[in-house]
Wavefront OBJ file of the C-alpha trace (Angstrom):
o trace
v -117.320 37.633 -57.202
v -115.206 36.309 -54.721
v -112.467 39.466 -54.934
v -116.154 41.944 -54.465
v -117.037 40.337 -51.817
v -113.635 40.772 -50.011
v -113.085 44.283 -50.780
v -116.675 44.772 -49.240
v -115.022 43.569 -45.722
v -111.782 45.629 -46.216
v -112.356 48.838 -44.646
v -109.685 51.672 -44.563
v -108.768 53.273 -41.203
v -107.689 57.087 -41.523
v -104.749 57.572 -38.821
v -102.952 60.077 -36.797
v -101.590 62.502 -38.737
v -97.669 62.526 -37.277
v -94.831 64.400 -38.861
v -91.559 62.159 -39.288
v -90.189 64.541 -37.008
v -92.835 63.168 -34.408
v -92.716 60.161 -35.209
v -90.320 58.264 -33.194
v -90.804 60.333 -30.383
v -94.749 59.584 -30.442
v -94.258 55.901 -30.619
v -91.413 55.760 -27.963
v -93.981 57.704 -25.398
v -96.900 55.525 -26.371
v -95.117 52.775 -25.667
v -93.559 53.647 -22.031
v -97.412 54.837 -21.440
v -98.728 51.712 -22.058
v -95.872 49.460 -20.325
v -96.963 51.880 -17.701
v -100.295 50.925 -17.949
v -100.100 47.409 -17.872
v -97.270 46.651 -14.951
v -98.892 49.422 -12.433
v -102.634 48.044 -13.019
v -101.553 44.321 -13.052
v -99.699 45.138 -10.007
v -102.172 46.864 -8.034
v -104.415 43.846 -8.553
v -101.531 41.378 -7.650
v -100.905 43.612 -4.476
v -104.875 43.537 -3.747
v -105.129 39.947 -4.223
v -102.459 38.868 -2.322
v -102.492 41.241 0.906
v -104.858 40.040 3.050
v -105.887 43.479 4.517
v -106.809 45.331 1.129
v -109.254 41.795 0.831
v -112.404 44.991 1.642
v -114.988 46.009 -0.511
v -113.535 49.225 -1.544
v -110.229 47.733 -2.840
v -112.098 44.468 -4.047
v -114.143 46.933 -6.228
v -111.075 48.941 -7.195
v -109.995 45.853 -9.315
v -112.540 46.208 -11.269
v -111.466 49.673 -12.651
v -107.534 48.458 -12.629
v -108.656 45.329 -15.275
v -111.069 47.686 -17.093
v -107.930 50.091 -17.804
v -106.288 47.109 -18.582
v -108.829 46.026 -21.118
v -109.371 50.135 -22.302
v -105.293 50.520 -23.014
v -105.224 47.153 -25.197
v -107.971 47.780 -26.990
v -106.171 50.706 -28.516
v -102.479 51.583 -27.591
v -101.211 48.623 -29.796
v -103.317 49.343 -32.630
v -102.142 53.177 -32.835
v -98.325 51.962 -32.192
v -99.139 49.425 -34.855
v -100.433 52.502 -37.339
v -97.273 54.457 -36.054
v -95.202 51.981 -37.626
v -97.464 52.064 -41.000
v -97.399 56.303 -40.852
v -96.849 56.295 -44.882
v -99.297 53.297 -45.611
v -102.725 52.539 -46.346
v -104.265 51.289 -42.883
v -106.567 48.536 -43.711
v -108.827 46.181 -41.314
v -111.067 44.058 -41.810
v -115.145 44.908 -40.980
v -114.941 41.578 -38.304
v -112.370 42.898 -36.484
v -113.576 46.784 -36.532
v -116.781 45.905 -35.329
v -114.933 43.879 -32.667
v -113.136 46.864 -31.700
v -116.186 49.084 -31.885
v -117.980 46.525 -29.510
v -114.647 46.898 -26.904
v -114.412 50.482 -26.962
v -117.853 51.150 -25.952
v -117.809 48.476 -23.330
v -114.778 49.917 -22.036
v -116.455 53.140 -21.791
v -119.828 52.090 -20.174
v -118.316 49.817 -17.961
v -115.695 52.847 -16.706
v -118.961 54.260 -15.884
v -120.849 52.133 -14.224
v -118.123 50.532 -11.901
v -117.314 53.894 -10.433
v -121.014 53.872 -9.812
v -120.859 50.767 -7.999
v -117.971 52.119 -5.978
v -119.612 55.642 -5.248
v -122.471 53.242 -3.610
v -119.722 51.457 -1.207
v -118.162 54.720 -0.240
v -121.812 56.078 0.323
v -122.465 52.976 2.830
v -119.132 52.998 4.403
v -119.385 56.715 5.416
v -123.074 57.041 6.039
v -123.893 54.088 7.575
v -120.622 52.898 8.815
v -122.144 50.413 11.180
v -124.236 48.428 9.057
v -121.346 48.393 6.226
v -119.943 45.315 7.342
v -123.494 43.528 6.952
v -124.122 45.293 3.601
v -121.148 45.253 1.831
v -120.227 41.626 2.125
v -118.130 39.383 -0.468
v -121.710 38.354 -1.787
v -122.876 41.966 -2.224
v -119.188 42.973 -3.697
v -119.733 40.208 -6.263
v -123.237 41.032 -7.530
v -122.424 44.479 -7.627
v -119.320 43.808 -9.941
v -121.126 41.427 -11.985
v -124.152 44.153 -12.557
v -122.133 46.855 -13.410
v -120.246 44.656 -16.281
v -123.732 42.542 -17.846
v -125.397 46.301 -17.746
v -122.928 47.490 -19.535
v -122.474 44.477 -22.192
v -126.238 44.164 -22.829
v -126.398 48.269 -23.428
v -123.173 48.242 -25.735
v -124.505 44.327 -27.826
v -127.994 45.907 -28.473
v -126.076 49.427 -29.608
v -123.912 47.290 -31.867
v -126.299 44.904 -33.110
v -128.425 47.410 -34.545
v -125.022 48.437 -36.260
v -123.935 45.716 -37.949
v -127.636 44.798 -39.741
v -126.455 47.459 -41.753
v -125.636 47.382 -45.536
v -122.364 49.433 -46.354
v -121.782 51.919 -49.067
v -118.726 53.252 -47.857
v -114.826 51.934 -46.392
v -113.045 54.697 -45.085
v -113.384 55.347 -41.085
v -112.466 58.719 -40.290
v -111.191 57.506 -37.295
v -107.512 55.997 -35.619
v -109.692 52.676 -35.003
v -113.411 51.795 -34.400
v -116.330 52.703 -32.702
v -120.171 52.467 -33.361
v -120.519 55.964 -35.045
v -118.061 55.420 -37.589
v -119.391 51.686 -37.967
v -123.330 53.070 -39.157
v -121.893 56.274 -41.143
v -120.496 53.332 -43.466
v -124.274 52.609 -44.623
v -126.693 54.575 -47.176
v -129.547 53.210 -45.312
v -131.436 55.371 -42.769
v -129.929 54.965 -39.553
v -132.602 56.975 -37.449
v -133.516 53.657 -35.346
v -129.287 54.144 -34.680
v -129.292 57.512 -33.287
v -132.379 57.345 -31.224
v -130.896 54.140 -29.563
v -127.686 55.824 -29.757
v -129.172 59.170 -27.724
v -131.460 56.845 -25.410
v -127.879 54.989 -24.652
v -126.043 57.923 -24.090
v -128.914 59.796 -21.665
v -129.475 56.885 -19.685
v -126.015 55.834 -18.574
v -124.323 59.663 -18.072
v -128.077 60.679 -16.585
v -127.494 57.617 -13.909
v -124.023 57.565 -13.854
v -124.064 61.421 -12.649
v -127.201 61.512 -11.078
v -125.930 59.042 -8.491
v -122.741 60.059 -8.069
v -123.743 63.774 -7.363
v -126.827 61.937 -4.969
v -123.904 59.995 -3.131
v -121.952 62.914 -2.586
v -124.798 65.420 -1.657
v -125.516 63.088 1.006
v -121.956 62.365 2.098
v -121.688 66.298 2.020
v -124.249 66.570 4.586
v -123.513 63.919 7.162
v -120.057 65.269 6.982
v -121.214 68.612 7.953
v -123.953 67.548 10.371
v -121.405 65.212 12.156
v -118.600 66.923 12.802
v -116.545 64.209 13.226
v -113.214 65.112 12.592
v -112.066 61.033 11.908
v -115.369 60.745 9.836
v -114.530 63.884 7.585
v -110.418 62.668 7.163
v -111.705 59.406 6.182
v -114.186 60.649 3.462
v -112.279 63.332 2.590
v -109.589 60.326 1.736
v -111.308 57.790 -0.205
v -114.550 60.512 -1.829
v -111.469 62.901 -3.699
v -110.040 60.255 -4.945
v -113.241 58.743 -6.329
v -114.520 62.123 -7.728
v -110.951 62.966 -9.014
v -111.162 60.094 -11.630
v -115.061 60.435 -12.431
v -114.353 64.178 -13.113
v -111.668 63.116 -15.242
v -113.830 60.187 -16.933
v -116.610 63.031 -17.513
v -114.307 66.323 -18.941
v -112.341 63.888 -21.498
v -115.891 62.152 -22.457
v -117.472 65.614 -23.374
v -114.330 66.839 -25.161
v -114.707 64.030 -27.697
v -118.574 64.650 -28.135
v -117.838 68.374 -28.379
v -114.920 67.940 -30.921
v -117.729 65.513 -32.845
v -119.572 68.634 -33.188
v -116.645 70.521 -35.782
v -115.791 68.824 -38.488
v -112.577 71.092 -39.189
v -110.894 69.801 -35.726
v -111.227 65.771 -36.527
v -107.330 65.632 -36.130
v -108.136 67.020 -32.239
v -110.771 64.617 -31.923
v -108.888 61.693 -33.223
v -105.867 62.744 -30.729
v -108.477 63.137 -27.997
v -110.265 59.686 -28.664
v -106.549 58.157 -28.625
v -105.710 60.219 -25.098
v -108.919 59.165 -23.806
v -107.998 55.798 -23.508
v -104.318 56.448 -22.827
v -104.513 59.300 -19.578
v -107.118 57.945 -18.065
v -105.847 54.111 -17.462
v -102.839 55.428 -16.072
v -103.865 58.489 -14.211
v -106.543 56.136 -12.224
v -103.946 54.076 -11.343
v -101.472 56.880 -10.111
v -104.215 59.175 -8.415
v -105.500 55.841 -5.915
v -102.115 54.683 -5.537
v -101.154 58.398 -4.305
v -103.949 59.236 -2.662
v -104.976 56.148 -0.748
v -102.306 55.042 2.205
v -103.149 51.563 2.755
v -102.059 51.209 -0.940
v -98.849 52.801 -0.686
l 1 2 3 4 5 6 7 8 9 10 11 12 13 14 15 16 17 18 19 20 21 22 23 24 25 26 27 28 29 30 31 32 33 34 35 36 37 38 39 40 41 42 43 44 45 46 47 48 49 50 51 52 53 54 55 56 57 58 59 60 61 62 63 64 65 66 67 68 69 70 71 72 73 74 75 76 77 78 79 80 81 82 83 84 85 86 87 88 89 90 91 92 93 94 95 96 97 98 99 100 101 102 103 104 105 106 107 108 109 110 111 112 113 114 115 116 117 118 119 120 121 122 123 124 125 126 127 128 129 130 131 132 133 134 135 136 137 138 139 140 141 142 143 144 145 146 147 148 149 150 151 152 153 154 155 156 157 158 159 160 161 162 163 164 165 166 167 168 169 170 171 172 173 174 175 176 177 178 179 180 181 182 183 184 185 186 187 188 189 190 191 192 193 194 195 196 197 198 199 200 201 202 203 204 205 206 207 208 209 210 211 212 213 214 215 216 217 218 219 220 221 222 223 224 225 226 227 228 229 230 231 232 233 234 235 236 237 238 239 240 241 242 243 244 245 246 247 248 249 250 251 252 253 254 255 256 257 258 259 260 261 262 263 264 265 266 267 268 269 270 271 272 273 274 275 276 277 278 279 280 281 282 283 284 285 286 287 288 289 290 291 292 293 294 295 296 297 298
């Protein structure tokens, strides 16, 4: 009874396919990514704690992207170096820690999304109503706004996975290089309809507010811009907004690659390598593309 019960928790991860050839390349560029990662993102916040000039809203807010990279790039990079290592072996993990995963990778995700909302709303004040940014924006407002953006996305992401784990299991293989809520409920025999609608009703509501304000914020940057004519005004946003929209576009494009790939069932290698990628290029292209683009960070 006791070995049923255990094999019930054991579930088996299906990995990267990588040649031997690959192999030790792969892992030796996973591994300088994520070293990457972690020193330039750990640094930037060091660097933005510590100099008393970055101590704005803007770069206050910024941390919160550098320590969700942070947090994105753990999640996963060790696992898949881990699975590197184990290329000829059965990948096994226990349900605990998959849903655990699952639960991280989505709040990663969400929360990617809803602090570059936050920030869109700072660099909306800053430009638009530049002199009532210093009595909006304070250390108060930075806070709550920080603190919003992270409990909206971990209430979304527990109800998402709590209607998950309820669910019996028929099944143990996850067609996937680690976990994540869709390959948690395709585990059960039961219906999972309450799954998908929450699933879609998730999904609408935070890319339908996530893009519908940032395209709002930018319309109406756009247009004072244009109406102003204020060669300063247009530098400065034309600054801090392409650097903002660089990373969101780059948040969006690698978010509806995966959902596409989801759609063709003869390209899950290219989705697993996307998934992996996803939460590889994007920690340490955000990192690269502010710290390049932004002078006061240089």
């Amino acid at each position: 009874m006791e070995n049923h019960t255990l094999s019930e928790d054991i579930l088996i991860l299906e990995g990267l396919k990588v040649t031997s050839q690959s192999f030790v390349p792969a892992f030796i560029l996973l591994l300088f990514v994520y070293i990457f990662i972690m020193v330039t993102n750990i640094g930037l916040v060091a660097l933005i704690s510590r100099c008393r000039s970055l101590h704005q809203p803007m770069y206050l807010l910024l941390c919160n992207v550098s320590i969700n990279d942070i947090f994105g790039a753990t999640i996963i990079i060790p696992h898949v170096l881990r699975d590197l290592l184990l290329s000829n072996s059965v990948r096994y993990i226990h349900y605990t820690d998959c849903a655990i995963q699952a639960f991280c990778v989505h709040l990663h995700a969400s929360a990617s999304h809803t602090v570059l909302m936050i920030m869109a709303f700072d660099r909306y004040v800053a430009i638009c109503n530049p002199l009532r940014y210093a009595t909006i924006m304070t250390n108060g407002m930075v806070v709550m706004l920080s603190a919003l953006a992270w409990m909206v996305s971990l209430v979304l992401v527990l109800i998402l996975m709590g209607l998950t784990i309820r669910l019996s299991r028929c099944r143990w293989i996850i067609f996937n290089p680690f976990c994540d809520n869709a390959s948690l409920f395709k585990l059960s025999c039961e219906s999972v309809l309450i799954n998908n609608i929450y699933g879609l009703t998730y999904t609408v509501a935070l890319l339908g507010s996530s893009i519908g304000s940032v395209t709002l914020t930018y319309l109406k940057i756009a247009v004072v811009c244009v109406v102003s004519k204020n060669k300063v005004l247009n530098r400065k946003a034309l600054q801090t907004c392409t650097t903002h929209l660089a990373v969101y576009i780059i948040l969006l494009v690698s978010g509806f690659i995966i959902v596409i790939l989801h759609r063709f069932p003869q390209l899950s290698d290219h989705r697993k390598v996307a998934g992996v990628l996803g939460h590889v290029a994007l920690p340490a292209l955000n990192v690269v593309i502010y710290g390049l683009q932004i002078k006061e960070l240089q």
